[in-house]
C-alpha positions as CSV (number, residue, x, y, z in Angstrom):
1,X,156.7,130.9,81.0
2,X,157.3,134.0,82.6
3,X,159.9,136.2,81.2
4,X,160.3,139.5,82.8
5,X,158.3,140.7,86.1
6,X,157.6,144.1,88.7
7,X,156.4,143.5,91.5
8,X,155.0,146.2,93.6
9,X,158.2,148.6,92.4
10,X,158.1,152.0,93.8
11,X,160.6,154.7,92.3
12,X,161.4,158.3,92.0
13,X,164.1,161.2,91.7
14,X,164.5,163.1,95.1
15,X,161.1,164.5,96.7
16,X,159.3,163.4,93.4
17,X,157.6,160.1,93.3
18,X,157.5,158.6,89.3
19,X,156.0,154.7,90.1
20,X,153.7,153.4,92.5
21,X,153.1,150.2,93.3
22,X,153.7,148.7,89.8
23,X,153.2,145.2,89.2
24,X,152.7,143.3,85.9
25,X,154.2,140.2,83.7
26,X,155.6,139.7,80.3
27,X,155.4,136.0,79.5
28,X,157.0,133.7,76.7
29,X,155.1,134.1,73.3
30,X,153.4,137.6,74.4
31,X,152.8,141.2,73.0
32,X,152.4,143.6,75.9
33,X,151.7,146.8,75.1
34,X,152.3,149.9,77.4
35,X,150.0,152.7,76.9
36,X,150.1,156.5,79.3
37,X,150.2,159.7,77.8
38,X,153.9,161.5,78.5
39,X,155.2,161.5,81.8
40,X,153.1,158.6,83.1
41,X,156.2,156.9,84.1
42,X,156.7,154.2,80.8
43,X,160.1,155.2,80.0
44,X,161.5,154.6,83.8
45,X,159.5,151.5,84.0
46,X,161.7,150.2,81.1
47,X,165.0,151.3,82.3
48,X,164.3,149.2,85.8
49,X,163.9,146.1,83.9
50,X,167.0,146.7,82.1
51,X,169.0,147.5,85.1
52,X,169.8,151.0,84.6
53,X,167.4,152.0,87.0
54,X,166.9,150.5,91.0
55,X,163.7,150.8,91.9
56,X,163.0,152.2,95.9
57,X,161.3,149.2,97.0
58,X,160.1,145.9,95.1
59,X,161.7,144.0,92.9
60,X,162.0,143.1,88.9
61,X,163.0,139.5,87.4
62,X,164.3,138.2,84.3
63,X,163.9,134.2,83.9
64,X,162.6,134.4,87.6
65,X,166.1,135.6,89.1
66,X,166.4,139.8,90.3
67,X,168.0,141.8,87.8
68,X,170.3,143.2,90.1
69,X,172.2,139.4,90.4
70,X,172.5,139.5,86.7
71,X,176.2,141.1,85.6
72,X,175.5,143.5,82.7
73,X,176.7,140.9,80.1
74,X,174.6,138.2,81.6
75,X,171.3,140.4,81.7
76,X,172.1,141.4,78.2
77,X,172.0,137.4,76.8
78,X,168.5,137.9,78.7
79,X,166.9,141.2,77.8
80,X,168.0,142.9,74.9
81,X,166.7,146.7,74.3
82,X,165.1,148.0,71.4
83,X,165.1,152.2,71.4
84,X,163.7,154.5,69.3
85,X,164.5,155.2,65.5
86,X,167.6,157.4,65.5
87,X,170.6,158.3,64.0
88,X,174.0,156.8,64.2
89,X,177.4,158.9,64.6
90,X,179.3,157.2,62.3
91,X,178.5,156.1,58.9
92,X,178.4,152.3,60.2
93,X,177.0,149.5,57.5
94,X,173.9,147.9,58.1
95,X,176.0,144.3,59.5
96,X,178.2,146.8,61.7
97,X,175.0,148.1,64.0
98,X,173.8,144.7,63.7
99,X,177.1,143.1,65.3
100,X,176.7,145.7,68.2
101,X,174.6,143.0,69.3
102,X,176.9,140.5,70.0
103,X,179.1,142.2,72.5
104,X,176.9,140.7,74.8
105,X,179.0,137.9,73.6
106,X,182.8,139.1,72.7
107,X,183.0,142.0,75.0
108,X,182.7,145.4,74.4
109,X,186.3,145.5,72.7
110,X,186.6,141.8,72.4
111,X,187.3,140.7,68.7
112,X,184.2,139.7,66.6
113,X,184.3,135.6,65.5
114,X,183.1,134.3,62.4
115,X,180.2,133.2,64.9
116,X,179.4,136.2,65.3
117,X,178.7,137.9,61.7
118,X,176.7,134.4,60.9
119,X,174.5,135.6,64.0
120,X,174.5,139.0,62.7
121,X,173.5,138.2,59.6
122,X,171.0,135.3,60.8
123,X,169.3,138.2,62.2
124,X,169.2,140.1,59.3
125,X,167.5,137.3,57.3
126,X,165.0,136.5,59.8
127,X,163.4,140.1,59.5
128,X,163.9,139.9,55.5
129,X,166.9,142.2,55.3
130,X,169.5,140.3,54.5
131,X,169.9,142.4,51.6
132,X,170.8,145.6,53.6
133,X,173.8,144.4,55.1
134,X,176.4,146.3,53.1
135,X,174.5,149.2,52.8
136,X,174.9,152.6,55.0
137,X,172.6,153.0,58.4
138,X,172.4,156.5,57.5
139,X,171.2,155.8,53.8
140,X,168.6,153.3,54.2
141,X,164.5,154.4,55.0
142,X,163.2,155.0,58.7
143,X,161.4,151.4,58.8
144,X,164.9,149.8,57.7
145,X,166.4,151.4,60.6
146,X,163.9,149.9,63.0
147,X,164.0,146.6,61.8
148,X,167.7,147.2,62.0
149,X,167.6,147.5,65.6
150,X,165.6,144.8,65.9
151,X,167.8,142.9,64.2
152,X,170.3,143.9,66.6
153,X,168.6,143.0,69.7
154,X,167.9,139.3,68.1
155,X,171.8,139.0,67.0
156,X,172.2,139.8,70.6
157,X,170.7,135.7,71.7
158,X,167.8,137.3,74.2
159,X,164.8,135.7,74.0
160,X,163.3,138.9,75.9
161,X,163.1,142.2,73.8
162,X,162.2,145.8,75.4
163,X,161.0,148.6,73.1
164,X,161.0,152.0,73.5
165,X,158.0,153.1,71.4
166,X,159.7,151.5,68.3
167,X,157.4,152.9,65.7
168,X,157.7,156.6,66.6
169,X,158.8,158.5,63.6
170,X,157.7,155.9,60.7
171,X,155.6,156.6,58.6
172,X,152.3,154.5,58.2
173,X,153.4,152.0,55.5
174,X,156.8,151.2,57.6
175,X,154.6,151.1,61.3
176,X,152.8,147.7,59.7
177,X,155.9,146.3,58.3
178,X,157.6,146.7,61.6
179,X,154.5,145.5,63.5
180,X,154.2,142.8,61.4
181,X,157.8,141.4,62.1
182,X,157.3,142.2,66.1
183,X,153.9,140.1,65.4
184,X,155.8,137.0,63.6
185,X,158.3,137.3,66.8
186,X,156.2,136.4,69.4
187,X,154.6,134.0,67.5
188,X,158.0,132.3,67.3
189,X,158.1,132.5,71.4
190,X,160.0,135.7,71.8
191,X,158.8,138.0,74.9
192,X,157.7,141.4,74.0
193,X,157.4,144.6,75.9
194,X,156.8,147.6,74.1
195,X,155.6,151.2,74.9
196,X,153.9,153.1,72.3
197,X,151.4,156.2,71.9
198,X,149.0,154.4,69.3
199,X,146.2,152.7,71.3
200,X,145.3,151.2,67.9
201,X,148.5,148.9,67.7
202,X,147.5,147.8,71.2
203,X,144.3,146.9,69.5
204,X,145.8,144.7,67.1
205,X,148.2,143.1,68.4
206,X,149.0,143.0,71.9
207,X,148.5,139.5,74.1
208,X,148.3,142.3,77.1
209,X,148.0,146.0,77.8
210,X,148.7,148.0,81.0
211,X,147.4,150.9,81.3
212,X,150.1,153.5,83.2
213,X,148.4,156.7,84.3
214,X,150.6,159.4,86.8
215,X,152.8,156.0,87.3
216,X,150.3,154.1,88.5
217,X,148.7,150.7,86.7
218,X,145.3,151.6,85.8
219,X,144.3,149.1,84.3
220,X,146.1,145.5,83.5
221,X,144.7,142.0,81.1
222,X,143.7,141.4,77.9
223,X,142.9,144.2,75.3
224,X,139.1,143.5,74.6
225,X,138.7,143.8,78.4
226,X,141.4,146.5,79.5
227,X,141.1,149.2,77.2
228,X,137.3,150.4,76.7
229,X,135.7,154.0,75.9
230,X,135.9,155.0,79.7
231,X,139.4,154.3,80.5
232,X,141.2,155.5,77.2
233,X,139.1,158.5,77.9
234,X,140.2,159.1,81.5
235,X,143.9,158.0,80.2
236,X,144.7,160.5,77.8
237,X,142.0,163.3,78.9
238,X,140.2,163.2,75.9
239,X,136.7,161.8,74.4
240,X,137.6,158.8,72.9
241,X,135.2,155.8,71.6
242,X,136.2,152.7,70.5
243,X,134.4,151.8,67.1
244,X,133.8,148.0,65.8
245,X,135.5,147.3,62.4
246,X,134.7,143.6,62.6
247,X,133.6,141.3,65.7
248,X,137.1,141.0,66.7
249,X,138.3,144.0,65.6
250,X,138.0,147.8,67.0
251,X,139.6,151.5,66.5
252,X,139.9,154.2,68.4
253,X,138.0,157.6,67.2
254,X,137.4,161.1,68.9
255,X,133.9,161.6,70.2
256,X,133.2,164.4,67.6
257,X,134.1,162.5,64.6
258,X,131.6,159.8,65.2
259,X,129.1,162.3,66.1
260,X,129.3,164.4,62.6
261,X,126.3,164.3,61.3
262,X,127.4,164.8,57.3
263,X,130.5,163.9,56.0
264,X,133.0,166.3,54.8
265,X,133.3,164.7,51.4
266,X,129.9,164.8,49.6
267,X,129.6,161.2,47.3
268,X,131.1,162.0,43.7
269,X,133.0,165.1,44.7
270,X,136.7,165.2,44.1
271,X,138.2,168.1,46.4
272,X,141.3,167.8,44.7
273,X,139.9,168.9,41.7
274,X,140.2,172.0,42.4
């Protein structure tokens, strides 16, 4: 079932043109990934499916109606957004961020229900961080935070979730926790859009990639047949080659490692021996 939707959106600020002719489809149960190097436009894209941008010409839909018929509160029971790690103002508990969620429900200063904290802390539970509720925003790890948000967005009753390069800033070890819990979402039929820098998480997990190059779609289907040597290359500018780790499985390396002829690290050696 299809989720969220562009079709042929055009957009830009004054004289300068940022999107052109920008189709594509999230569907029910789907990964899709988003991949341009800075400035290709990503960012814009995902403010016109949330409403906060209106695009010049064509149109975006959430559950096959135009956003622009949704009110705000509606559209947010539909599409819930997911930004980048960051800091809080205010030394808010872990089950206060997560309750943001549900204004989409009470009202921005409607009183919170007993519904409501069992939602928020449903949430919590579902992305194994039930544990965190009482605890400080501020106090808890980077990967907490994200899954935080997360958990904030599902409190929030979408079934649709739009994120904003969600695993900039983590560390390696907190990027596959968090992947993994986007990965067990869409399994359970949530719709996922998601930008991010790291071709290899594309790789591993998306259902679909776009390719957004000077805010134009590139490229646009399935990872093993979208996103090949060539058109990473011409998409970030750089020599890039896609290496097999398995038959199902590849990573992206620069040209010049795979063509070292000797490795760094002779067998035996320990370099930080000393």
């Amino acid at each position: 079932m299809e989720k969220l939707s562009a079709r042929s959106v055009h957009f830009g600020y004054a004289a300068h043109a940022v999107l052109h002719d920008v189709s594509l489809a999230v569907h029910e149960g789907e990964v899709f990934c988003l991949l341009g190097p800075n400035g290709s436009g990503k960012t814009s894209l995902l403010k016109i499916f949330l409403g906060l941008l209106r695009p010049r010409s064509g149109f975006v839909l959430a559950e096959g109606r135009p956003v622009e018929v949704w009110s705000p509160k509606e559209l947010a029971r539909q599409v819930a957004y997911v930004p980048q790690l960051h800091r809080m103002a205010f030394a808010y508990r872990v089950l206060d961020v997560v309750l943001m969620g549900r204004m989409a429900h009470s009202g921005l200063f409607g009183r919170m229900r007993g519904e409501d904290e069992t939602a928020a802390r449903e949430a919590l539970e579902r992305l194994d961080i039930g544990h965190l509720a009482a605890k400080s925003y501020a106090e808890i790890s980077g990967g907490e935070r994200q899954l935080t948000l997360i958990a904030r967005a599902l409190a929030q009753g979408a079934k649709t979730l739009v994120m904003d390069e969600p695993l900039n800033g983590l560390d390696y070890g907190n990027q596959l926790r968090v992947l993994e819990r986007i990965t067990h979402l869409a399994a359970e039929g949530y719709a996922i859009l998601k930008t991010t820098h790291f071709p290899d998480h594309a790789l591993w997990m998306a259902s679909k990639v776009a390719l957004l190059r000077q805010g134009r779609i590139a490229a646009c289907g399935p990872p093993a047949e979208v996103m090949t040597s060539r058109m990473l290359s011409e998409l970030y500018q750089a020599d890039i080659r896609l290496a097999p780790v398995s038959p199902e499985l590849r990573v992206c390396l620069p040209l010049s490692v795979l063509e070292q002829e000797t490795s760094l690290v002779s067998p035996g050696r320990n370099l930080c021996a000393g």
